[in-house]
C-alpha positions as CSV (number, residue, x, y, z in Angstrom):
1,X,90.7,119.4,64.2
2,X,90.9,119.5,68.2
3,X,93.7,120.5,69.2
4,X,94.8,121.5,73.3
5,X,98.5,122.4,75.1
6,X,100.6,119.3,75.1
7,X,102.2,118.6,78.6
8,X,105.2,117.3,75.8
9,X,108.9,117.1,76.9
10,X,109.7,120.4,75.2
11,X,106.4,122.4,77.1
12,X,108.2,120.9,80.3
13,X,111.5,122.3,79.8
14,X,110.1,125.8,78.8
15,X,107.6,125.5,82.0
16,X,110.6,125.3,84.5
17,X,112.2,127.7,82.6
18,X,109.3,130.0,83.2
19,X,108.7,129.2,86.4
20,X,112.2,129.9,87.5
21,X,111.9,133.3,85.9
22,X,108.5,134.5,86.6
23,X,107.1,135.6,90.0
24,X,103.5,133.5,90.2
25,X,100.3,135.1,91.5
26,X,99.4,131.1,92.9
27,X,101.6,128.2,93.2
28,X,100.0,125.2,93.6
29,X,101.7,121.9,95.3
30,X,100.4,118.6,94.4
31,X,99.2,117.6,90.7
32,X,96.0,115.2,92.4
33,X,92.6,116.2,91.6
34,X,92.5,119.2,94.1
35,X,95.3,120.5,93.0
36,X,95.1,120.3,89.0
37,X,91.4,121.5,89.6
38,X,93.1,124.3,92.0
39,X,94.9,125.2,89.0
40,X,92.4,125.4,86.5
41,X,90.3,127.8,89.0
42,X,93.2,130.2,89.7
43,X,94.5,129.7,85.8
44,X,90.3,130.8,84.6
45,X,90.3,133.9,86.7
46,X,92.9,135.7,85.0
47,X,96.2,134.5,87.5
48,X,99.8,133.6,86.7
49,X,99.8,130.0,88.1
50,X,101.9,127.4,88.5
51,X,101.6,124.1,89.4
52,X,104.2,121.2,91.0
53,X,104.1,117.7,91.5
54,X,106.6,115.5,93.0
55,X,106.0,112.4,91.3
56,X,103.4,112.1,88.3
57,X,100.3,113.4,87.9
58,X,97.7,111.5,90.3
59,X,100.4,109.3,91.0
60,X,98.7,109.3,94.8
61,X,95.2,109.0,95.8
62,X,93.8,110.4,92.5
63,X,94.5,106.8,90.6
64,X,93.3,104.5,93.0
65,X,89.9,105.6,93.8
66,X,86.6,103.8,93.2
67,X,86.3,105.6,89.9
68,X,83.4,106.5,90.4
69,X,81.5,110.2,90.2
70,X,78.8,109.4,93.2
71,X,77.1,111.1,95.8
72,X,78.2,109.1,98.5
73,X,75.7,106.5,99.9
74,X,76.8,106.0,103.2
75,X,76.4,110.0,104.0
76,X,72.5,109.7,104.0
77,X,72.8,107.3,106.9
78,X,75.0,110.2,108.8
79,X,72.2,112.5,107.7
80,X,74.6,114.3,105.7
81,X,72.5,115.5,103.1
82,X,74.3,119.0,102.8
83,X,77.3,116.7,101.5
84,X,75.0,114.4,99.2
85,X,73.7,116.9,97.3
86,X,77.2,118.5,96.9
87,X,78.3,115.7,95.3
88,X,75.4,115.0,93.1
89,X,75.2,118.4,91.6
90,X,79.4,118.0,90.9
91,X,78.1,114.3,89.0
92,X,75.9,116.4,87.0
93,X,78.4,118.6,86.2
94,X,81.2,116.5,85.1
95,X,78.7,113.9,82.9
96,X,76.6,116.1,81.6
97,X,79.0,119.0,80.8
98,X,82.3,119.0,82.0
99,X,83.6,115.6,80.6
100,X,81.6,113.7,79.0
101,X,83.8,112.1,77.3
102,X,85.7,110.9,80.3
103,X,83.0,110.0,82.6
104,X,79.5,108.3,81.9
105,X,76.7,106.9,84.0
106,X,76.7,102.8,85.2
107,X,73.6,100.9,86.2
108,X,73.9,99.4,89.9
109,X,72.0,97.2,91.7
110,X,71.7,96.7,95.5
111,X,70.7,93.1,96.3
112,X,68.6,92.4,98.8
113,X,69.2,89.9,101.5
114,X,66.9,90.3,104.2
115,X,62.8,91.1,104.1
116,X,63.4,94.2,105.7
117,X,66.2,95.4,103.2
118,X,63.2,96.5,101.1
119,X,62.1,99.3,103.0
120,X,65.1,100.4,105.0
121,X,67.1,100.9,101.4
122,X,64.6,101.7,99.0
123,X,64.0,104.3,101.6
124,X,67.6,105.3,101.3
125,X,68.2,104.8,98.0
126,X,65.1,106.8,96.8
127,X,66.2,109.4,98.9
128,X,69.1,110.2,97.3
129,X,67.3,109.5,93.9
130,X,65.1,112.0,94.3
131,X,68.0,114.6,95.2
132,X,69.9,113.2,92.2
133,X,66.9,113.7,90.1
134,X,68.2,115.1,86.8
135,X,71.9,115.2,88.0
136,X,73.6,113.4,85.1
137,X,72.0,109.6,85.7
138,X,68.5,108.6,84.5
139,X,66.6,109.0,87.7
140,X,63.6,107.0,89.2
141,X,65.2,104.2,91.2
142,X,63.4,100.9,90.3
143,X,62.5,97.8,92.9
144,X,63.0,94.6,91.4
145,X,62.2,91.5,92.0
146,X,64.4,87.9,92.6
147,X,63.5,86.9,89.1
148,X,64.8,89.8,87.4
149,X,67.1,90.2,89.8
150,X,69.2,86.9,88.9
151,X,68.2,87.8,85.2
152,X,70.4,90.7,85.2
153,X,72.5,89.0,87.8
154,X,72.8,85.4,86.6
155,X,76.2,84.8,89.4
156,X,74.0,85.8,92.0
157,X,74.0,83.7,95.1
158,X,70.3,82.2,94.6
159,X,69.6,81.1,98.7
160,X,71.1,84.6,99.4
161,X,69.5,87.3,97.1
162,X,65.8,88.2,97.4
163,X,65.4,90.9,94.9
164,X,67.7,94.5,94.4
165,X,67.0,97.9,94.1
166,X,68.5,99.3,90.7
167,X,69.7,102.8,90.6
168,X,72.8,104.5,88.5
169,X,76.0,105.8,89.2
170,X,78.9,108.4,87.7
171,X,82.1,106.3,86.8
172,X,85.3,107.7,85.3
173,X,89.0,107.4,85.0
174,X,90.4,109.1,87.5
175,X,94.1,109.1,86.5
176,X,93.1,110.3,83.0
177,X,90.5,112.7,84.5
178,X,93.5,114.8,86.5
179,X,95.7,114.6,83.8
180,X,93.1,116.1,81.7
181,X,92.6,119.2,84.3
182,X,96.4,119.7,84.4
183,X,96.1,119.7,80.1
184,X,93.6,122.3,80.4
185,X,95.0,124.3,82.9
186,X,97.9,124.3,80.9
187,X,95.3,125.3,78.0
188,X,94.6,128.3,79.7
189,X,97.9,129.3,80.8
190,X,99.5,127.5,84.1
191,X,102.6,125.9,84.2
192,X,102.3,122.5,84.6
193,X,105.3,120.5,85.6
194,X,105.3,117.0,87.1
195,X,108.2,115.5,89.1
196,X,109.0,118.6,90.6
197,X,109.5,118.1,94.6
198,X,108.7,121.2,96.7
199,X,111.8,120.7,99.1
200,X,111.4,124.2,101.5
201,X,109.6,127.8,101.4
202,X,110.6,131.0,100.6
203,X,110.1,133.2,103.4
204,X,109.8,136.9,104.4
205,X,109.5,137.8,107.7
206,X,106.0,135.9,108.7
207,X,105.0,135.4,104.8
208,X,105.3,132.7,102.7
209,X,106.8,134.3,99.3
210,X,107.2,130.9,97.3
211,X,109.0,127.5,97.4
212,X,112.7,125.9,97.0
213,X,112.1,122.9,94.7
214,X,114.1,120.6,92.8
215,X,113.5,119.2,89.6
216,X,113.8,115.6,89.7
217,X,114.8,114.6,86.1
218,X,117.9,116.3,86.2
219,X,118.7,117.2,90.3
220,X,119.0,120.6,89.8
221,X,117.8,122.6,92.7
222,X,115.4,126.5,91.9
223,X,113.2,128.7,93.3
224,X,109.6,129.7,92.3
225,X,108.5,132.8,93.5
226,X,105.0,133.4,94.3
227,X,102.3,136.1,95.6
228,X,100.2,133.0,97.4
229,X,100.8,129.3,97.5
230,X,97.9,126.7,97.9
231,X,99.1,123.2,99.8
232,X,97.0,120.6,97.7
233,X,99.1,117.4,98.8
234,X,96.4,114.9,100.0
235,X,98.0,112.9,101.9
236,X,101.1,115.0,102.5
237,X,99.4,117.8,103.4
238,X,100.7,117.4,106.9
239,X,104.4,116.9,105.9
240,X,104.5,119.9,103.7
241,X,103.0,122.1,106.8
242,X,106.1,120.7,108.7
243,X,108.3,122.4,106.4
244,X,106.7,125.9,106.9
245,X,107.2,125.2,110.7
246,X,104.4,123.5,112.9
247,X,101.1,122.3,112.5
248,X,98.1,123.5,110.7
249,X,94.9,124.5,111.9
250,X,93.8,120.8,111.3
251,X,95.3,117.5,110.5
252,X,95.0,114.9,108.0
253,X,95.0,111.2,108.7
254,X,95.6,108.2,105.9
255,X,92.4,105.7,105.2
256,X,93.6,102.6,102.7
257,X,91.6,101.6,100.6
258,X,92.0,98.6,98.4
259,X,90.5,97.5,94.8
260,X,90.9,93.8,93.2
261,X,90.7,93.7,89.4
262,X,89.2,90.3,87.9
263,X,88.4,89.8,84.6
264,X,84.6,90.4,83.2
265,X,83.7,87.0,82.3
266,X,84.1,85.3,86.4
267,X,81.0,87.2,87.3
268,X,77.8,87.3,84.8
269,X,75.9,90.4,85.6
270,X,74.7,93.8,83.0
271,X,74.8,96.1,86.0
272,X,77.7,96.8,88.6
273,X,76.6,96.2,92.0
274,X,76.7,97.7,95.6
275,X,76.3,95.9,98.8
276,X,77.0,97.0,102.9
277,X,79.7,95.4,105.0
278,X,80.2,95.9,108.8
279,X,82.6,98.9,107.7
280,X,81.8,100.4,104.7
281,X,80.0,99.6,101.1
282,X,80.9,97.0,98.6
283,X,81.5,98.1,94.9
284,X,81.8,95.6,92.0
285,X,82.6,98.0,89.4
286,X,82.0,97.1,85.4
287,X,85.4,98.4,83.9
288,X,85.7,97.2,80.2
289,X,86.5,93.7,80.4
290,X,87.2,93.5,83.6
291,X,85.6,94.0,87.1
292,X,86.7,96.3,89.7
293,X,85.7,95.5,93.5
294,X,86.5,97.4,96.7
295,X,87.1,98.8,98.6
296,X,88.0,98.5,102.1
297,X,88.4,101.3,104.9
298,X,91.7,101.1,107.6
299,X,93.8,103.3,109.5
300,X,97.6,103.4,107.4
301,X,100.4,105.1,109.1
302,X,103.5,103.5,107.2
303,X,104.5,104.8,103.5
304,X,102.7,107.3,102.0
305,X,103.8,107.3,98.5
306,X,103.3,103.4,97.8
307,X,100.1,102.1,100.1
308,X,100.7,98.2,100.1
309,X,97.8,95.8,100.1
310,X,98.4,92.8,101.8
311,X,96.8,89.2,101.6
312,X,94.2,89.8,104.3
313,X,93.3,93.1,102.6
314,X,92.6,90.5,99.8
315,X,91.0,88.4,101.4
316,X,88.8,90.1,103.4
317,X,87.3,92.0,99.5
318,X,86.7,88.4,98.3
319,X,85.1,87.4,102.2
320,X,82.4,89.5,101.2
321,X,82.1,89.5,97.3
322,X,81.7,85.9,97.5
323,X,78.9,86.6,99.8
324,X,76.8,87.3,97.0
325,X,78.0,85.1,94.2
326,X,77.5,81.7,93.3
327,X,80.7,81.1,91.6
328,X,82.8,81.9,94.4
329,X,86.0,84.1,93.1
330,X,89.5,83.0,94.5
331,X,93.1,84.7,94.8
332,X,94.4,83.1,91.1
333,X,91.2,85.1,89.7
334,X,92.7,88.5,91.0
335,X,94.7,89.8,88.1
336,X,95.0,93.1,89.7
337,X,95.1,95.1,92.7
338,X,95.6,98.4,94.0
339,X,96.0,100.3,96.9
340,X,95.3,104.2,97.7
341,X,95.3,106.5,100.6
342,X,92.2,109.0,101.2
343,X,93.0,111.8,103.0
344,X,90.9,112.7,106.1
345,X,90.5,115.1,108.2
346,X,91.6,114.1,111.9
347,X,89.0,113.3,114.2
348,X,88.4,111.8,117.6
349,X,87.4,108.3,116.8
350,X,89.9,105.6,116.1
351,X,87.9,104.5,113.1
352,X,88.9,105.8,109.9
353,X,85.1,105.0,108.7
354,X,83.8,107.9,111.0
355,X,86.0,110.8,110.1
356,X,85.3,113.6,108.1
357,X,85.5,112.9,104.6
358,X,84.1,116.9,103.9
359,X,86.9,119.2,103.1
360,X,88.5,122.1,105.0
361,X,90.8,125.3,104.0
362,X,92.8,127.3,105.9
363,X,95.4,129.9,106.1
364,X,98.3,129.0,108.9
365,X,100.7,131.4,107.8
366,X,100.2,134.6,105.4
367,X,100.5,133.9,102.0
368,X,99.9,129.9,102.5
369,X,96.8,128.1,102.3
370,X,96.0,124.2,103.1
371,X,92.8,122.4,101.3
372,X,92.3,118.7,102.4
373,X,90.1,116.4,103.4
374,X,86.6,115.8,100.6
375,X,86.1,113.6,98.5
376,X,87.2,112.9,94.9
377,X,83.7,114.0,93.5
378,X,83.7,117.1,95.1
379,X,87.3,118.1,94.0
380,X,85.6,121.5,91.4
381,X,84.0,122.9,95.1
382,X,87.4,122.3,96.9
383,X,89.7,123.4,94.2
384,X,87.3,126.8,93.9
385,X,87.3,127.1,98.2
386,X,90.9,127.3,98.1
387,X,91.3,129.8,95.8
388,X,89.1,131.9,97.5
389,X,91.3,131.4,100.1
390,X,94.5,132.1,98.5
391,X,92.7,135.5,96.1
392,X,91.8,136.9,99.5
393,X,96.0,137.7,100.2
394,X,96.8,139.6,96.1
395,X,95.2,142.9,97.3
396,X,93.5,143.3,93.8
397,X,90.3,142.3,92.1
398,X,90.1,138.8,91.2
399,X,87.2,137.3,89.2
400,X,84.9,134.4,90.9
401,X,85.1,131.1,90.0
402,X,84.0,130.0,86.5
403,X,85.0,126.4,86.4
404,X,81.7,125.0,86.2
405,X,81.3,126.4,82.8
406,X,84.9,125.4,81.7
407,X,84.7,122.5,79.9
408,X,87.8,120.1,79.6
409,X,90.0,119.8,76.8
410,X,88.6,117.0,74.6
411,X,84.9,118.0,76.1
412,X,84.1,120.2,73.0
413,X,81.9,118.9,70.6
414,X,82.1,115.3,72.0
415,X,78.6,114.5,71.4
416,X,78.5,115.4,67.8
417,X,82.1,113.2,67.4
418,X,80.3,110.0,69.1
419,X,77.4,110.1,66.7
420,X,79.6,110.5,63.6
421,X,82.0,107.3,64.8
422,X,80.9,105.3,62.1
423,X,82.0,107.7,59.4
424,X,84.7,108.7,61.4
425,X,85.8,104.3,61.1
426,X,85.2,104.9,57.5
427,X,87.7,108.0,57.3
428,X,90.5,106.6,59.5
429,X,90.1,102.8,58.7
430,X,90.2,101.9,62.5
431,X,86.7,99.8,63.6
432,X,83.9,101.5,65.2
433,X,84.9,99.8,68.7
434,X,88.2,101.6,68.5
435,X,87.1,104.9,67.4
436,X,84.6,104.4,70.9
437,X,87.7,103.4,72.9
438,X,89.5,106.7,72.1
439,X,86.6,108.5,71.8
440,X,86.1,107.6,75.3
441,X,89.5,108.2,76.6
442,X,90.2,111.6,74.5
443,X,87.0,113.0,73.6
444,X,87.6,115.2,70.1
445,X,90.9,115.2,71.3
446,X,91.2,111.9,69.2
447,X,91.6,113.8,66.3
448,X,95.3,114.1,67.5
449,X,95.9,110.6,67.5
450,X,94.0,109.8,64.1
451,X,96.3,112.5,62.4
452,X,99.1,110.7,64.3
453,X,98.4,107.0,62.6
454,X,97.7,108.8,59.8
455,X,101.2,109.8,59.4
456,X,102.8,106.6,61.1
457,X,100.0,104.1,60.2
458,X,102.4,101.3,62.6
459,X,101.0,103.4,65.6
460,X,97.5,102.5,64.9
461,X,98.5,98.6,65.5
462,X,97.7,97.3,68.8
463,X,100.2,97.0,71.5
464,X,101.1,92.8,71.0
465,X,101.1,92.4,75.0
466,X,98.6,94.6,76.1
467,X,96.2,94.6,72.8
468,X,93.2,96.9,74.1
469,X,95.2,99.9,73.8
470,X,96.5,101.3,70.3
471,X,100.9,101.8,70.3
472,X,99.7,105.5,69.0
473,X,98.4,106.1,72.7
474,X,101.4,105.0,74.2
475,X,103.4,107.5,71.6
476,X,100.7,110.1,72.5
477,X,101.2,109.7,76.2
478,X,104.9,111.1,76.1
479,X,104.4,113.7,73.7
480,X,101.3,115.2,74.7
481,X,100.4,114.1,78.0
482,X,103.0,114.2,80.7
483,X,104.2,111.1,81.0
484,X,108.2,110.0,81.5
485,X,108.4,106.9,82.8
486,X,107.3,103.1,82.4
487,X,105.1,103.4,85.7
488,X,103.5,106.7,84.0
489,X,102.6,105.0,81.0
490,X,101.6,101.6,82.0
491,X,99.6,102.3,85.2
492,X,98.4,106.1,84.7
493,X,97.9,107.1,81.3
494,X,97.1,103.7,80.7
495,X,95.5,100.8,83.2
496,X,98.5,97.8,81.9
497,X,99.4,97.4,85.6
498,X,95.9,96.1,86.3
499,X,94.3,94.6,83.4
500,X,96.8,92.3,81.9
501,X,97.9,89.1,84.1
502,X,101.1,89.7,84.4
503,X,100.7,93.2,85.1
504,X,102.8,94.9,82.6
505,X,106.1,92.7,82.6
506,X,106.3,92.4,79.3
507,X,104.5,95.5,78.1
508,X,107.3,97.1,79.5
509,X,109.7,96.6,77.3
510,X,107.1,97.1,74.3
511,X,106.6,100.3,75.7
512,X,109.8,101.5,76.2
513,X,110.7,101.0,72.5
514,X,108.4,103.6,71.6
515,X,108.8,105.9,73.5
516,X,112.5,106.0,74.0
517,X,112.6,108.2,70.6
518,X,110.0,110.3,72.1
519,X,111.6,111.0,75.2
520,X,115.4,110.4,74.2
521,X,116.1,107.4,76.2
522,X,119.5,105.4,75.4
523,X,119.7,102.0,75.2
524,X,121.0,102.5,78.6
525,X,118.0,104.5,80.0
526,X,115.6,101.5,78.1
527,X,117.0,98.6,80.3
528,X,116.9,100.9,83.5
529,X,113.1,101.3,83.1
530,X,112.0,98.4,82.5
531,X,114.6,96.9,85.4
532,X,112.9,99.6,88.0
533,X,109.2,98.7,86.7
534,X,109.7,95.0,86.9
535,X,110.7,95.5,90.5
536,X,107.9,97.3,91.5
537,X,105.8,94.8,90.3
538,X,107.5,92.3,91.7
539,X,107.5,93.8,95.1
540,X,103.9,94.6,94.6
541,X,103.3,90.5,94.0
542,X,105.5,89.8,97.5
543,X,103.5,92.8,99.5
544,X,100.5,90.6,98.2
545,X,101.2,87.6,99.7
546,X,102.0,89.5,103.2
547,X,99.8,89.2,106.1
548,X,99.5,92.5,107.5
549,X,99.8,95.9,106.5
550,X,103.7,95.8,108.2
551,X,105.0,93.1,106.1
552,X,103.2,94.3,103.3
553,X,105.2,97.8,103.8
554,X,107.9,96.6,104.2
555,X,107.8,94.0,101.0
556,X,107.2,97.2,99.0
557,X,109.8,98.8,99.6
558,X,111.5,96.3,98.4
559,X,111.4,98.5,94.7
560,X,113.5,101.9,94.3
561,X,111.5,105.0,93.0
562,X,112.5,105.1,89.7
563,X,112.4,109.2,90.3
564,X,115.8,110.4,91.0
565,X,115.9,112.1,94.6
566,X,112.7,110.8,95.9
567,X,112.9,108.5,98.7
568,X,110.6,106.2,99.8
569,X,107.4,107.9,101.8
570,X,109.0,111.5,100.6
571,X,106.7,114.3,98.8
């Protein structure tokens, strides 16, 4: 059986304890991608790590992303190809080693609206096909014609389409994918603790010696002492520099992007597809039964921790969707949408489209170092830069980076589990197309969950509200993967908040049933969760129907935090 650390309740309490107690060679701040890969890399070398989040575990940037593992397109037409091939040798990593059970290549297509499309991106596209060769995707880009175009693309927009170029692409969860670092950095021995908000530093003389921080569960204020400290915030980056005194060596700048969810069956097509706007690229993303399609690319200087969307954010994604389709999609076919800041690094130009999105590290005070910027594909090369960084300042001998030989938890022996899911349906009972879901969401970590149903066969019912996800992964959520509250559950560990119409309203109180044993809510406790989700969804709706990014803000905010301490926009 596969077993791995569980981020449960119990771990949690014994990780503050420890982290209290324990002087840290590297303490990471910020459990996004960068920083639970930052963890893993310190954690595989041989360190003492820790690692603090304020909220939950890619509650930022790291769970509203494209979802995709990809190269990056638009870089070839900034001649970029150092960065390209980067990120093409981290999508060959992560699908054909790292997690294949979490991420898998997508056919695209890129439709073809202009005679002179053909050559300009097959050009392009077989470009970065031929660098991609081997990387994780069956290679050798195809041209295809306006037959088989609308063939594989029935919604097609027939007066607009003159043929496509098919290629494939990395996709992947990225919510679950962090969590899954933070779980096996834990594996390997880092303290993992999630809404834990770095309030101050230690200091002595001109050396950062660790952090003041306060665990927001319970309000108690503590110190973590630590030999080197890596700022991993994203977004926050700059506001945690503040705190050490000043600003860095570089600056980091908010880009929203947006995503609308719709369900699978308003656009007919096999592949997902890619298209250029005046700004950016175009995804229509195949995610189970649903589509996803983004994003856009703006300047956002308002609240950090809860981006808005507004209605011409909306309607600007459907403006040019409906471009290509012949069934045009309107706002009551939107049953989801979400909102997410990349962090780039600060440039000259006004335009958020033409900054950096290549990652930097630095050291602006001894003992502190800052890693921002990249891109979510690249986050193994950025978590393994920064601890370079950091490794430089313990005076001893620290081993390189082995990360791209450390599988996941859930990784191991994934392949052999997804050819034996048949007899693994007839063992557990559950049908094939379940034992795929988990399969595809755990890895050989499902073996957790089947020994789970096996023991409370009610958890291997589906939730009544939300019936594409088993009540055992809700259960399993608390106890083994980090989550505490409705928001955790229903729009991290699971994508409720997105894929249902209503977003989660009445999931919520499904939810909260079980896990309320799990986590030792009260009655009490139950009616203040659901109470704080159905505000925030609420508020999300109003921000919604807003007609700039100002209104939108300020509609948000309409919903508390439901973390005690943390204010609005506050790491």
């Amino acid at each position: 059986m596969s077993t791995a650390q569980a981020l449960s309740p119990s771990s949690r309490a014994e990780s503050l304890k420890k982290l209290e107690e324990t002087e840290l060679d590297v303490l990471v701040i910020g459990g996004g991608v960068v920083g639970a890969g930052s963890a893993l890399d310190a954690a595989t070398r041989g360190l003492k790590v820790g690692l603090v989040e304020a909220r939950d575990f890619a509650s930022g940037t790291s769970s509203r992303s494209s979802k995709l593992f990809h190269g990056g397109l638009r870089y070839l037409e900034q001649f970029n190809f150092a960065l390209v091939f980067e990120a093409l040798r981290e999508r060959s990593l992560v699908l054909n080693s790292l997690c294949p059970h979490l991420a898998k290549p997508v056919p695209f297509i890129y439709p073809l609206e202009k005679l002179i499309d053909r050559p300009y991106v097959g050009l392009g596209i077989g470009v970065y096909d031929v660098m991609g060769a081997g990387r994780g995707v069956p290679s050798h880009h195809k041209h295809v014609g306006k037959k088989k175009t609308l063939e594989s693309f029935p919604s097609g927009k027939r007066s607009a389409i003159r043929g496509s170029v098919k290629f494939y692409e990395g996709q992947v969860d990225d919510a679950r994918h962090t969590m899954m670092l933070a779980r096996t950095a834990a594996e390997y021995g880092a303290l993992c603790v999630n809404s834990t908000r770095v309030i101050g530093f230690l200091r002595e003389e001109d050396r950062v010696v660790g952090v003041k921080a306060v665990d927001l569960e319970t309000g108690r204020a503590f110190e973590i002492r630590a030999r080197q400290v890596i700022n991993a915030a994203g977004v926050w980056t700059d506001e945690i520099q503040e705190m050490v005194g000043g600003r860095g060596q570089f600056q980091v700048r908010a880009s929203k992007g947006v995503h609308l969810v719709v369900p699978r069956n308003r656009i007919n097509s096999s592949t997902g597809i890619i298209t250029r706007t005046e700004k950016s690229l175009l995804f229509v993303i195949p995610w189970g039964s649903h589509w996803i399609i983004g994003t856009t690319d703006t300047d956002w200087n308002l609240d950090l921790a809860h981006p808005a969307a507004s209605r011409s954010d909306i309607d600007y994604i459907l403006g040019h969707v409906n471009k290509l389709l012949q069934d045009e999609l309107t706002h009551e076919d939107v049953v989801g949408v979400y909102a997410g800041l990349r962090p780039l690094l600060f440039g000259e130009s006004d335009s958020t489209s033409t900054l950096s999105r290549e990652h930097a590290v630095s050291s602006p005070v001894r003992g502190l170092t800052v890693v921002a910027g990249g891109k979510y594909t690249t986050y193994r090369v950025m978590a393994k830069d920064a601890v370079d960084s950091a490794v430089h300042g313990l005076e001893q001998k620290v081993p390189k980076s082995c990360t791209e030989r450390i599988q996941l938890v859930g990784a191991d022996g994934y392949f052999a589990a997804h050819n034996n899911r048949h007899l693994t349906a007839e063992r557990t009972g559950l049908h094939v197309s379940t034992i795929e879901h988990l399969l595809g969401r755990y890895g050989t970590l499902a073996d957790e969950l089947f020994e789970l149903i096996e023991a409370r066969p009610e958890l291997g019912q589906p939730l009544d509200s939300a019936p594409e996800y088993l009540r055992a992964e809700i259960h399993y959520a608390a106890s083994h993967e980090g989550a505490q509250h409705l928001d955790d559950f229903l729009t991290r560990r699971t994508r409720i908040s997105i894929e249902v119409t209503d977003r989660g309203d009445a999931a919520a109180a499904e939810v909260a049933e079980l896990v309320a044993p799990v986590l030792g809510w009260t009655p009490e406790h139950i009616a203040e969760e659901i109470e704080h989700y159905r505000l925030r969804v609420a508020a999300e709706r109003e921000s919604q129907e807003q007609p700039d990014d100002l209104t939108a803000d300020a509609a948000r905010l309409g919903a508390p935090d439901v973390r005690t301490g943390v204010t609005v926009g506050q790491v």
